[in-house]
C-alpha positions in Angstrom: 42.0 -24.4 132.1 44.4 -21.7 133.3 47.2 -24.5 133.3 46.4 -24.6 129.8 46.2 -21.0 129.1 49.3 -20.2 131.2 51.2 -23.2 129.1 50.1 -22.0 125.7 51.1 -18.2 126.6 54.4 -19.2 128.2 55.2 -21.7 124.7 54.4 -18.9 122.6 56.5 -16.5 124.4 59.3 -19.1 124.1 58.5 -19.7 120.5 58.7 -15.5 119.9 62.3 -15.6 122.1 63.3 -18.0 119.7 62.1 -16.1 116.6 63.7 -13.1 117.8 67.1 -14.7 118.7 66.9 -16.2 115.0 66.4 -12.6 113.4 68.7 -11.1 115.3 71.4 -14.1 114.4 70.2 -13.4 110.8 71.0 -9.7 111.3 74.5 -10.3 112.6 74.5 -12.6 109.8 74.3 -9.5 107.1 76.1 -7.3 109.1 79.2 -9.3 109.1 79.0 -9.9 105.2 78.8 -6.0 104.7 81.9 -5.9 107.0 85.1 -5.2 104.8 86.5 -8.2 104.7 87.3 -8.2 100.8 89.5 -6.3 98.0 89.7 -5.9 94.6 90.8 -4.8 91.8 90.5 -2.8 88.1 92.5 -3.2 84.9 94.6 -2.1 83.9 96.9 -2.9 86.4 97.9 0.5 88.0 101.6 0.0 87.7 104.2 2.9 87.0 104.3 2.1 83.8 107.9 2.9 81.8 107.6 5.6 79.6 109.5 4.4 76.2 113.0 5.7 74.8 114.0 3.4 72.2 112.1 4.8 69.2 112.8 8.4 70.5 115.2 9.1 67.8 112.9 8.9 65.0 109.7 9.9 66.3 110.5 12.0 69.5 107.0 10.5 70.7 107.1 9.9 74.5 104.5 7.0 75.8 103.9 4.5 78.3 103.9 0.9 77.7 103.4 -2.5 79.7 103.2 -5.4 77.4 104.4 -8.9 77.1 104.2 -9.8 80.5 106.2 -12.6 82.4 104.8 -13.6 85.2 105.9 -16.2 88.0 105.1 -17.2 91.3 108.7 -17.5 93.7 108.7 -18.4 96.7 105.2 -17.2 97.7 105.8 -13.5 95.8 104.8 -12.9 92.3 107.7 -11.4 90.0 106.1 -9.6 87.1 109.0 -9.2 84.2 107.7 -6.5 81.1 109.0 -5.5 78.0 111.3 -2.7 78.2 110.9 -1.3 81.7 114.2 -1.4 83.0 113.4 -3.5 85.8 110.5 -5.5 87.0 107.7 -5.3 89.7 107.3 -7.6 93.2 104.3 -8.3 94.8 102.4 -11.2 97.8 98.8 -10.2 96.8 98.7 -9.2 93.3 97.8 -5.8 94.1 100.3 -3.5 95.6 103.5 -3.6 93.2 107.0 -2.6 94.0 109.3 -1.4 91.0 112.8 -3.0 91.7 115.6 -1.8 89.9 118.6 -4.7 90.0 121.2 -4.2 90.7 123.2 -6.1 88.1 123.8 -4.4 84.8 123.5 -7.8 83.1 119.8 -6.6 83.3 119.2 -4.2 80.4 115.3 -4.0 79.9 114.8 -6.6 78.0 112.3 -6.8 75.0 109.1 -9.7 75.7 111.2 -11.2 78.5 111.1 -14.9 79.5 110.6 -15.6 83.0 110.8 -19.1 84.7 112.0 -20.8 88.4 114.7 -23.5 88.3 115.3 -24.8 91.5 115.9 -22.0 94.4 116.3 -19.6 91.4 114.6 -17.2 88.4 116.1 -17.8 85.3 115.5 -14.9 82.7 116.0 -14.4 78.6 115.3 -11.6 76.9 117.9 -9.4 75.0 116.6 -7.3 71.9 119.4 -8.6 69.8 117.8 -11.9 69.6 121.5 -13.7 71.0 121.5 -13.2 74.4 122.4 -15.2 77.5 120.4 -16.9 80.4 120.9 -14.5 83.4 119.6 -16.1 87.0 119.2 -14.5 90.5 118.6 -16.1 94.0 117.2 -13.3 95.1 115.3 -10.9 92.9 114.2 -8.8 95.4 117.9 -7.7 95.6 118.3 -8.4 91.7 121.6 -9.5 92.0 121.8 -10.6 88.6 124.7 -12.7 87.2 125.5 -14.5 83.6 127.7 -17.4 82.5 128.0 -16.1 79.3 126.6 -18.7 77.3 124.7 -17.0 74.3 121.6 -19.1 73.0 122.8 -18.3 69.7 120.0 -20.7 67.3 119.2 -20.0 64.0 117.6 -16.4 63.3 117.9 -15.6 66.5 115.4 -15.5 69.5 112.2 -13.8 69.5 109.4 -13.3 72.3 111.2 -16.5 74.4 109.9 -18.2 76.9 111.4 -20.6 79.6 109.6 -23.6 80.4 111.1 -25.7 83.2 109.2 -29.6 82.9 108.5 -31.6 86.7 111.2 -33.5 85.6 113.4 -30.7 85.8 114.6 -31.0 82.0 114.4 -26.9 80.7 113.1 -25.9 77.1 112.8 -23.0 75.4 109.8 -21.1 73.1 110.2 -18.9 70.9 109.2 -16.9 67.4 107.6 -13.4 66.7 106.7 -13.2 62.8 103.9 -13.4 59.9 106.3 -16.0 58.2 107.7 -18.5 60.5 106.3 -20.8 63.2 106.2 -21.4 67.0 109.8 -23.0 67.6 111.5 -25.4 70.5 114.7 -26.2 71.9 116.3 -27.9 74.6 118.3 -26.1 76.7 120.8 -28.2 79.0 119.9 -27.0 82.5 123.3 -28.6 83.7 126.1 -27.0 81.5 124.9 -22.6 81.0 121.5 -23.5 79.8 123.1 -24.0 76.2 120.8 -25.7 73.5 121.0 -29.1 72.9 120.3 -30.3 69.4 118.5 -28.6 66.8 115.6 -26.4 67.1 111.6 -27.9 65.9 108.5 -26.2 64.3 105.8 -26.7 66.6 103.3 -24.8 64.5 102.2 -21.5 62.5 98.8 -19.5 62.2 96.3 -20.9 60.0 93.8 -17.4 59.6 91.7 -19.2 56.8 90.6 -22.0 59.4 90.8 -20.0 62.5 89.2 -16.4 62.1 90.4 -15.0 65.1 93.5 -15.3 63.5 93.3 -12.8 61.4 94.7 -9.3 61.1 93.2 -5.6 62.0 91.0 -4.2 63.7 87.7 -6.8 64.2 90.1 -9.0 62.2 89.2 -6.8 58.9 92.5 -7.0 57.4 93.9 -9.2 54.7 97.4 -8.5 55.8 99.5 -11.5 57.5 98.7 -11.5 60.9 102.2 -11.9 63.5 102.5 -15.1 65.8 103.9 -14.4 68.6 104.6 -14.5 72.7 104.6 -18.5 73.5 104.2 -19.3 76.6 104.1 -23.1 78.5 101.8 -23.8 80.4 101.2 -28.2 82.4 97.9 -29.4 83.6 98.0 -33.0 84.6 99.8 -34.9 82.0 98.8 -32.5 79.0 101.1 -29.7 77.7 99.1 -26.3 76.9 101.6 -24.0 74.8 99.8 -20.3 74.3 100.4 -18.1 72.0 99.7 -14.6 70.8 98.2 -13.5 67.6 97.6 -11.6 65.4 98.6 -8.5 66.1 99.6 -6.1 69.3 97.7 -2.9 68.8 94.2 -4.2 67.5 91.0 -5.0 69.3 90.8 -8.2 69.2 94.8 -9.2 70.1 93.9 -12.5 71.9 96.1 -15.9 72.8 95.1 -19.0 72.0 96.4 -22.6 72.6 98.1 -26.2 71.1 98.3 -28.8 73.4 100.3 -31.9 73.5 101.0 -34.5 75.7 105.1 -33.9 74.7 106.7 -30.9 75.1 107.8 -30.7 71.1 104.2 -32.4 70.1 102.6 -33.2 67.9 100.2 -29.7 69.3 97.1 -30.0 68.2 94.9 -27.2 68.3 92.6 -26.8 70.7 88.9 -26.3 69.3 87.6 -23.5 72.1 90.0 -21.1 70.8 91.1 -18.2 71.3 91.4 -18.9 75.5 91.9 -15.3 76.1 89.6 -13.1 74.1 88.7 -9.2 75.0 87.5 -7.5 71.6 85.4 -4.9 73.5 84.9 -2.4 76.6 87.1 0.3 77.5 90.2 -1.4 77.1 90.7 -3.9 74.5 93.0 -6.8 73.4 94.2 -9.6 75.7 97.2 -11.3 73.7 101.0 -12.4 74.3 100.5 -13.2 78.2 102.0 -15.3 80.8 99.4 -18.1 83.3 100.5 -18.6 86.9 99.0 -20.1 89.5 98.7 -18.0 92.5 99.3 -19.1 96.4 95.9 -20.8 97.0 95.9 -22.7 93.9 94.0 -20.8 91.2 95.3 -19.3 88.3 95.5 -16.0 86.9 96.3 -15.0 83.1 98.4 -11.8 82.7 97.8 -10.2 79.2 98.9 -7.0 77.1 96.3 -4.6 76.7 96.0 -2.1 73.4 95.8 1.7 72.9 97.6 2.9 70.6 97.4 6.0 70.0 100.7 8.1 70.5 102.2 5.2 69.2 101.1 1.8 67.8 103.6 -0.1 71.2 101.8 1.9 73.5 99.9 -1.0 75.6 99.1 -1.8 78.8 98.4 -4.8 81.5 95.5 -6.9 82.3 95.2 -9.9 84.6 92.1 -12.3 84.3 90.7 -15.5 86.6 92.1 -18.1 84.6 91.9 -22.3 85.2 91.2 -25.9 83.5 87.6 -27.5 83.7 86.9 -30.5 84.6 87.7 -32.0 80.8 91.1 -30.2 80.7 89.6 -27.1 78.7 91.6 -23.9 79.4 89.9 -20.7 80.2 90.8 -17.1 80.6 87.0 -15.3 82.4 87.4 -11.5 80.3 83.6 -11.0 80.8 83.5 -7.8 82.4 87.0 -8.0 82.1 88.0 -4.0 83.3 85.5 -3.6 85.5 86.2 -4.3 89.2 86.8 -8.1 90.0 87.9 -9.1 93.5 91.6 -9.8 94.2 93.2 -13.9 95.3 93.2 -13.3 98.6 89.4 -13.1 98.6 87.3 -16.0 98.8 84.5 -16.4 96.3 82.4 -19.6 95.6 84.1 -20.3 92.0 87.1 -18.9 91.1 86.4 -18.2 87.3 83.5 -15.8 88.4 85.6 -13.3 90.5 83.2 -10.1 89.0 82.1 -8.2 92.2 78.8 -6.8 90.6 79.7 -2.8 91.0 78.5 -1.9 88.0 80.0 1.3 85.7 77.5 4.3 86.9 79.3 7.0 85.0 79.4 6.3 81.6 78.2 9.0 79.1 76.6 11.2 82.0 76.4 14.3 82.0 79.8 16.1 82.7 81.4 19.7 82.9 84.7 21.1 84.0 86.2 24.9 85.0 88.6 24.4 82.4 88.8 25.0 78.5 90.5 22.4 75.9 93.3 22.0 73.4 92.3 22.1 69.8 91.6 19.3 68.0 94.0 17.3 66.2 94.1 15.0 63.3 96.8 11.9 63.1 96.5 10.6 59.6 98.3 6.8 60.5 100.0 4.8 58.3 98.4 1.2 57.7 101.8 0.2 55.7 103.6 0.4 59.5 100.5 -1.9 61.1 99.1 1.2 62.8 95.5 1.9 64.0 94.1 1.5 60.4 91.7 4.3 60.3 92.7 8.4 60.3 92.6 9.6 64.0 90.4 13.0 64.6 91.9 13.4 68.4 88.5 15.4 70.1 89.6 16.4 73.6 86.1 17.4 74.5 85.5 16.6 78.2 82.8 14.2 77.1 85.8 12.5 76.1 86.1 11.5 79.6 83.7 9.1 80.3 83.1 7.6 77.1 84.6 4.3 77.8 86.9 4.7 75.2 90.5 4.6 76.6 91.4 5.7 73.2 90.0 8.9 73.6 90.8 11.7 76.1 90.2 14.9 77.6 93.0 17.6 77.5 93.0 20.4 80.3 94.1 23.4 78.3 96.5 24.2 81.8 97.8 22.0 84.8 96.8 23.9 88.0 94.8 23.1 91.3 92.1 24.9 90.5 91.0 22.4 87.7 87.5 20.2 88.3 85.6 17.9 86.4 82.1 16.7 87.7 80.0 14.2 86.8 76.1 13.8 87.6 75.0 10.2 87.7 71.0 11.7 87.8 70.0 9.8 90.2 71.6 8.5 94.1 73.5 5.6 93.3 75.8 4.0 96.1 79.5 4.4 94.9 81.8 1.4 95.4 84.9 2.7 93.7 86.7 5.3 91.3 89.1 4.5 88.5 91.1 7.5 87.1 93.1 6.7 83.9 95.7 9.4 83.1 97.1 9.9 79.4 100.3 11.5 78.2 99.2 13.9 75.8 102.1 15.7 74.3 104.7 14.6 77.1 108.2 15.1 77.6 109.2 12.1 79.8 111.6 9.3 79.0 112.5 6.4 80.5 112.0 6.2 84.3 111.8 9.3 86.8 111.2 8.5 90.4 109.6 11.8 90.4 106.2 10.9 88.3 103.2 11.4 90.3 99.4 12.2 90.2 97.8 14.4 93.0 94.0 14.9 93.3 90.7 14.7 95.6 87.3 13.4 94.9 84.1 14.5 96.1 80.4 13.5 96.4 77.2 15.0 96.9 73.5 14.4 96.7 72.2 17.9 95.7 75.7 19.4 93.9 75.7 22.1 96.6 77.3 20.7 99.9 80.1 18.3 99.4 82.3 15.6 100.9 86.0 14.5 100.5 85.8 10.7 99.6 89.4 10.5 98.1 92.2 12.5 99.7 94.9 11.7 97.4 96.3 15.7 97.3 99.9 14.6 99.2 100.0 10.7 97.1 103.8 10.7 95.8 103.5 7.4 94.2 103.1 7.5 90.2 99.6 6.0 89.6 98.3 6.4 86.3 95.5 4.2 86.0 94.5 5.5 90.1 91.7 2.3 90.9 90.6 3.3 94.7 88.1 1.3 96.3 86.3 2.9 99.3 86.1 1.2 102.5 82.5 1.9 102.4 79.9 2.6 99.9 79.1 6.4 99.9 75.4 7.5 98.4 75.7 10.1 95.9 74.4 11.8 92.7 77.6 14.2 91.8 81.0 13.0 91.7 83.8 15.7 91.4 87.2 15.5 90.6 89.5 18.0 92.1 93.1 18.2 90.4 96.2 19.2 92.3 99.0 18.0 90.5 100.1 15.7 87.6 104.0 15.4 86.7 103.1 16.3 82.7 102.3 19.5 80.8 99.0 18.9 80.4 96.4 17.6 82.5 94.9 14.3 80.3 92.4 11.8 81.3 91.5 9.2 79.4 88.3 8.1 81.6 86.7 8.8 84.9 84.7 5.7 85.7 83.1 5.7 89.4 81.4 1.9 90.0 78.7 1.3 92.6 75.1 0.0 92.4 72.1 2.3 91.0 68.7 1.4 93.5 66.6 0.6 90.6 65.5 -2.8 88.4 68.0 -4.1 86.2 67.1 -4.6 82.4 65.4 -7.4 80.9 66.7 -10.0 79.0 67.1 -9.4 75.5 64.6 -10.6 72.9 64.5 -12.5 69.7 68.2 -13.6 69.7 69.1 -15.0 66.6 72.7 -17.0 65.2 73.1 -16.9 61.7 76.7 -18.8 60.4 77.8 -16.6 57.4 78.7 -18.6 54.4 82.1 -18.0 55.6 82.3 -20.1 58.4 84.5 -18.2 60.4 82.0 -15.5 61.1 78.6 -15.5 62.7 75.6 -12.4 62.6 74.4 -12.1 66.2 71.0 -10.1 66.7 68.5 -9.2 69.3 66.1 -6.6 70.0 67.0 -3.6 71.9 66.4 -3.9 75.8 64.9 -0.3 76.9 67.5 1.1 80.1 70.2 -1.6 78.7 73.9 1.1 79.1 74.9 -2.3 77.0 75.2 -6.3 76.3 77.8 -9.6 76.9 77.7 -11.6 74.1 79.1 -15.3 75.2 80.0 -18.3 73.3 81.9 -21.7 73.2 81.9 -25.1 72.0 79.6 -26.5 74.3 76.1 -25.4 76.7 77.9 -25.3 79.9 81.0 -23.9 79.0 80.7 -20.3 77.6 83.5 -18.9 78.1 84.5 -16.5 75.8 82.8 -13.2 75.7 82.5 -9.7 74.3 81.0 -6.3 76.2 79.5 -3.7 73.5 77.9 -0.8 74.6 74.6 1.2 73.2 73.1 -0.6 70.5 72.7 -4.8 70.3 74.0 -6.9 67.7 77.0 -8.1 67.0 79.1 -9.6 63.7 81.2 -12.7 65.7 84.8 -13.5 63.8 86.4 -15.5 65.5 85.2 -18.5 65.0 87.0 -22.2 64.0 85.2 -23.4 60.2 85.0 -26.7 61.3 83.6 -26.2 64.7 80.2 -26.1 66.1 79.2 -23.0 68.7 76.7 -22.1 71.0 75.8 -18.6 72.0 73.9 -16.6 74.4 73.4 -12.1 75.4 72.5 -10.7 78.0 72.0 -6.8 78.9 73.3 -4.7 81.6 73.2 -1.5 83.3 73.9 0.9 86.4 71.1 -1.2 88.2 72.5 -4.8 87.1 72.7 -7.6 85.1 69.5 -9.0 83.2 68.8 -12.5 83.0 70.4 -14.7 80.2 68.7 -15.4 76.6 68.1 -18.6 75.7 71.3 -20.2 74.3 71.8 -20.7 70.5 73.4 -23.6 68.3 74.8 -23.1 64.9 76.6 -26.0 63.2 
């Protein structure tokens, strides 16, 4: 009996060893996932944006602007090439980006540039007078630019080009920005100066009245002919996939679709799950004329231009997106949470087109105050006959201005000194993850580019608003970041957020949001109820509904062609329901909501079929 006994007590000793050697494995487990081993990132892309000088002259309106990006992937390093910046940006991770000024004054800032690699080479196009010449540089880290000369001189000129080089080496180029004439292509001969061979083919033009996302204004409300624009040439496989913009820079809903073909001159045909890169809502809207490249561990990423607008209709900035093929050669472009904080290439994740970390925006329409007073108001009455912003603009510079996730809207310091906060309380302890500050030029001065830009500041946190600590210490940062995305090293509990200024290189101190992301420690909303399609008798639009979801800060609406393959998307904050026009007459969709919050994502509705 006590052999028994002494047995039983000695197997359940072993069997507790093993129970605790298997929790504490488990615990190692979680520790090492909470280790740091990730990174991420926020659009827009915090570049040093250019401030623009060609439309000084008649306006004397000084703005930033990144748009028509250029991407390409040489030689493990990622070259991004933007309209009018007087240079172009390096980077190995897609995150850190060096502004590199060539050194060859063939390189004149060129208007929607065309970027491509040709052997141990980039090849570049781009002049604003539409008749310029292929420049190419071994080494654009150097920019050692040089030129043979040969001017691409074709018919009307060249607009928004684009390079394409084929796997069998042969080179063609893209081109056309208008609301009359089509997508073009030409050969050029990649042996003798890259000069066109033969004559130049219409690929193809908008078609608004089929395709609603084609059309013009904001929400596409405009009967004005919307602009095709920005090709770009993208091959999967055997199949041809040949972007383009439309149909228009500065609105909402900006977007590129896609032809494909199985030739590079066609016949394109269009494909049904357009637009591929769709971002109507959210802080910063529009996702149009970009550039797809596929980064160094085979995914690819979709670089787009980004709207706002506002002190001038060009003044836009950059967005990058996990972007891919399915299985059945579908393109996609993932915009679905599209500038909140998604983690970088480097970082492993289970499916590439799902790269959104889960911090969640905790600041948005809380409570705020700041030390300092405001500009007055001003009024911009904008002129529709120029394609601006198609509504009169009252400019409020209120500091809830500043968390309204509105990047078209801004705060304005009344003065520029380091005594300046602004403080936000979130309500309740929530665990901060990261802080996005987006600086606006508000009455600036600056043209062109100035090495001396920069933005100086500290944040801090605290749980009761009375005893603080420094969680940003960027009070001696001489780079120029205006869109400052910082992502702690660790998550920091906290209620209150502060922002403490120090310095900024214009007049006045402008922000256009202060967005901290993190996870609130409470239950996310519910799914929304009694969602409900309805195809308008024009078929290009469709009436989305649901009930409101109590705690819901707002809602995703998704769509596409088929059940598993939703992948277009918009974000719309406050109040549910949502007029869809951007759909194909002749296609069938499906459709599906869900609501969010500080706390998390709700499960999905039921998916929807309209004919």
């Amino acid at each position: 009996m006590k052999n028994i006994y002494l047995t039983l007590v000695i197997t359940l000793f072993l069997i507790s060893c093993s129970k605790s050697e298997q929790k504490q494995e488990t615990t190692e487990n979680k520790v090492s996932e909470t280790k740091k081993n990730f990174k991420t990132y926020c659009n827009p892309l915090d570049i040093d944006y250019t401030y623009m000088s060609h439309y000084r002259a008649k306006n004397n309106v000084s703005y930033r602007s990144g748009a028509d990006p250029a991407i390409v992937n040489f030689k493990g390093k990622y070259y991004l090439f933007v309209t009018r910046s007087h240079g172009y940006w390096v980077s190995d991770d897609m995150s850190n980006w060096r502004f590199i000024r060539p050194q060859s004054w063939y390189f004149n800032g060129s208007n929607a540039p065309a970027a491509a690699v040709h052997g141990d080479k980039i090849i570049l196009l781009g002049d604003p007078s539409g008749r310029g010449a292929v420049i190419e540089t071994s080494n654009p880290e150097l920019g050692d630019w040089t030129t043979n000369y040969a001017v691409i001189n074709v018919k009307g000129g060249v607009q928004d080009p684009n390079i394409f080089v084929d796997d069998d080496g042969k080179v063609y180029l893209y081109e056309e920005s208008s609301n009359k004439w089509p997508i073009r292509g030409i050969e050029l001969d990649a042996k003798n100066y890259y000069i066109p061979i033969g004559e130049q083919t219409d690929l193809f033009n908008l078609n608004p009245e089929k395709n609603g996302w084609e059309r013009f204004g904001q929400d596409h409300n405009s009967d004005l002919k919307p602009f095709i624009e920005g090709p770009w040439m993208m091959k999967h496989n055997d199949t041809y996939y040949l972007e383009y913009g439309a149909p228009g820079t500065q609105w909402n809903v900006y977007a590129d679709g896609v032809y494909t073909s199985k030739n590079p001159f066609g016949p394109f045909e269009y494909a049904p799950y357009n637009p591929i890169a769709y971002k109507p809502g959210g802080f910063l809207k529009g996702s149009g004329h970009g550039s797809t490249v596929k980064d160094n561990n085979g995914n690819y990423w979709h670089y787009s231009t980004m709207a706002i607008s506002v002190n001038f209709k060009f003044e836009r900035r950059l967005g990058m997106y996990p972007a891919g093929f399915e299985d059945n050669g579908q393109m996609y472009v993932n915009t679905a949470y599209g500038d909140y904080p998604h983690y970088l290439p480097n970082t492993e994740v289970e499916q590439h087109k799902n790269r959104f970390t889960g911090w969640m925006l905790l600041s948005y329409n809380k409570p705020v105050k700041t030390n300092s007073g405001i500009v007055e108001k001003e009024v911009n009455v904008v002129d529709e006959s120029e394609g601006g912003y198609m509504q009169e603009q009252i400019k409020d510079f209120n500091i809830n201005k500043i968390n309204d996730e509105e990047i078209r809207s801004y705060w304005v310091s009344e003065s520029n000194n380091d005594s300046i906060y602004v403080e936000i309380d979130l309500e309740k302890p929530m665990d901060i993850k990261a802080i996005q500050i987006n600086f606006q030029d508000f009455n600036s001065t600056v043209f062109g580019r100035h090495d001396t830009i920069r933005q100086q500041f500290m944040i801090e946190s605290s749980l009761n608003g009375k005893t603080w600590q420094t969680m940003v210490d960027y009070s001696k940062n001489q780079k120029d970041i205006p869109h400052a995305y910082i992502e702690l090293e660790e998550s920091v509990e906290a209620r209150y957020i502060r922002y403490n200024h120090v310095h900024c290189s214009n007049k006045y101190l402008a922000i256009s949001e202060f967005r901290v992301f993190g996870k609130g420690k409470e239950a996310p909303p519910t799914s929304p109820e009694n969602f409900k399609a309805i195809r308008q008798e024009d078929r290009r639009n469709t009436n989305l509904t649901w009930d409101a979801v109590p705690d819901a800060t707002g809602y995703v609406v998704y769509w596409g062609i088929t059940k598993d393959k939703l992948n277009l998307s918009v974000l719309l904050y406050d109040k549910p329901n949502y007029e869809l026009r951007a759909l194909t007459t002749d296609q069938s969709y499906y459709y599906q909501v869900e609501a969010f919050n500080e706390n998390g994502i709700s499960e999905k509705s039921e998916i929807l079929f309209t004919e």
